[in-house]
VMD Tcl script that draws the C-alpha trace (Angstrom):
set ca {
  {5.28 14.94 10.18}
  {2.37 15.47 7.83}
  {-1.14 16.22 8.08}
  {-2.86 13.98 6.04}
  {-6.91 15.16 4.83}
  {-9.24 12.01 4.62}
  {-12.67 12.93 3.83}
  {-13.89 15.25 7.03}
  {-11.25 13.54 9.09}
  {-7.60 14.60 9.61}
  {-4.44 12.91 10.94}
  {-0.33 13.51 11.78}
  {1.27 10.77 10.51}
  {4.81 10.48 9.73}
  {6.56 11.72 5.98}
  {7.22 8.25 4.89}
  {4.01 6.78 6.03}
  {2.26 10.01 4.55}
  {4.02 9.60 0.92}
  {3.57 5.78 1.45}
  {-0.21 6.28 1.70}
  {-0.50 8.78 -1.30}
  {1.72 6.60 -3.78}
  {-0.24 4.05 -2.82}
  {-3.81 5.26 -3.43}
  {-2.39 6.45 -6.76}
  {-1.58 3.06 -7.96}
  {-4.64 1.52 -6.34}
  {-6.98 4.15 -8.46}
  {-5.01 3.64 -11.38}
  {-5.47 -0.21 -10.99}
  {-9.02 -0.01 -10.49}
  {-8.77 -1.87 -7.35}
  {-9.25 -1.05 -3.84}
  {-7.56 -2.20 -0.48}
  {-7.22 -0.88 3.42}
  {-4.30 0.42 5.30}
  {-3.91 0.69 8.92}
  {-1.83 3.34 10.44}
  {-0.67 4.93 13.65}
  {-1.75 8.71 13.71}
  {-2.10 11.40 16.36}
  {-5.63 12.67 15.42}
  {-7.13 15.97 16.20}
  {-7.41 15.36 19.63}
  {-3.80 14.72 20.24}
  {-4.20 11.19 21.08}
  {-2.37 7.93 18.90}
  {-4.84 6.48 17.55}
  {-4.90 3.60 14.85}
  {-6.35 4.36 11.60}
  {-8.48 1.81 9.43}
  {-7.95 4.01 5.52}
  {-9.73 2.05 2.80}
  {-8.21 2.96 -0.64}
  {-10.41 2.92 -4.21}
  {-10.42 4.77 -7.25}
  {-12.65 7.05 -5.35}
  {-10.40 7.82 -2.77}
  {-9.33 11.42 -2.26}
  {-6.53 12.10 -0.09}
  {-4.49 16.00 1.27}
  {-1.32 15.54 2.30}
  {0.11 18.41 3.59}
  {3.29 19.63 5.99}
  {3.35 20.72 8.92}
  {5.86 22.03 11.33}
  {4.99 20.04 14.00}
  {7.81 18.55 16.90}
  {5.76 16.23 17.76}
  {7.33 12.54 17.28}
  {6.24 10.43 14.78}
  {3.96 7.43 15.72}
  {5.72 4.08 14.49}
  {4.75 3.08 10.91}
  {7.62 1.15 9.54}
  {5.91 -2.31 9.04}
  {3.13 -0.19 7.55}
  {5.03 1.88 5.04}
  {7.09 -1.88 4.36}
  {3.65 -3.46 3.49}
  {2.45 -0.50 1.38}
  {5.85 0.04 -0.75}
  {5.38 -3.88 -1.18}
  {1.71 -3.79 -2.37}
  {3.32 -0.68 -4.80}
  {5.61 -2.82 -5.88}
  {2.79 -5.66 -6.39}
  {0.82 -3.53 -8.79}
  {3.39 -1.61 -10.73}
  {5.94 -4.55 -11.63}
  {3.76 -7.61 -11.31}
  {5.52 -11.53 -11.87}
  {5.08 -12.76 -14.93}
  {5.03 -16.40 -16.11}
  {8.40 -18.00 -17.36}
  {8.26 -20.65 -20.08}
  {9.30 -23.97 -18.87}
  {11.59 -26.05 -20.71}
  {8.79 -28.33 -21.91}
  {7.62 -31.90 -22.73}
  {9.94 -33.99 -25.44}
  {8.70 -36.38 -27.98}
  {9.00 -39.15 -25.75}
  {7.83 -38.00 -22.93}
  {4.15 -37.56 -25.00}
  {4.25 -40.66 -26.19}
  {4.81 -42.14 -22.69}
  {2.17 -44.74 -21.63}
  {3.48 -44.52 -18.18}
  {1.41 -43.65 -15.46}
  {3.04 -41.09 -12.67}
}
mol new
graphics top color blue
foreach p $ca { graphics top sphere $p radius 0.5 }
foreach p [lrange $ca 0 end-1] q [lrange $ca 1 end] { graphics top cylinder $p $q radius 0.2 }
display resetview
């Protein structure tokens, strides 16, 4: 588990979804771009809780350890999502000439 620091507002999340979250405000500020995440957390109170984070270039984020027993609240699809926004952003497609047009096929007065 890890206590993660969002503004005045603190959580327990998970390690994966915790290093998920920081990675991917990193590459969000770094982009210039901004997007929300949803978690499951155990807030201060003890209770789950789901978590609406939005991310910018403004964003500033603690993550910290803890030593907590407490199980985990279920983040998987989460932590899927952000690794494939990551992904997204770091390594985007890029375009892949075609084969092209022949001679022939410009000088077609065909119609399609």
């Amino acid at each position: 588990m890890k206590h993660v620091t969002f503004g005045e507002k603190a959580i327990l999340v998970g390690d994966d979804a915790a290093d998920a979250l920081l990675e991917y405000a990193r590459v969000i500020g770094d982009a210039g771009t901004a997007d929300t995440v949803t978690l499951n957390a155990i807030g201060p109170d003890g209770n789950t809780v789901e978590v609406g984070i939005l991310l910018n270039s403004s964003t500033s984020l603690i993550v910290e350890g803890t030593n907590s027993d407490v199980r985990a609240p279920e983040n998987d699809e989460a932590v899927a999502e952000m690794r494939e926004r990551i992904e997204a952003l770091t390594r985007p497609l890029t375009a892949q000439p075609d084969e092209g047009w022949t001679h022939d096929e410009y000088e077609s007065t065909e119609i399609f």
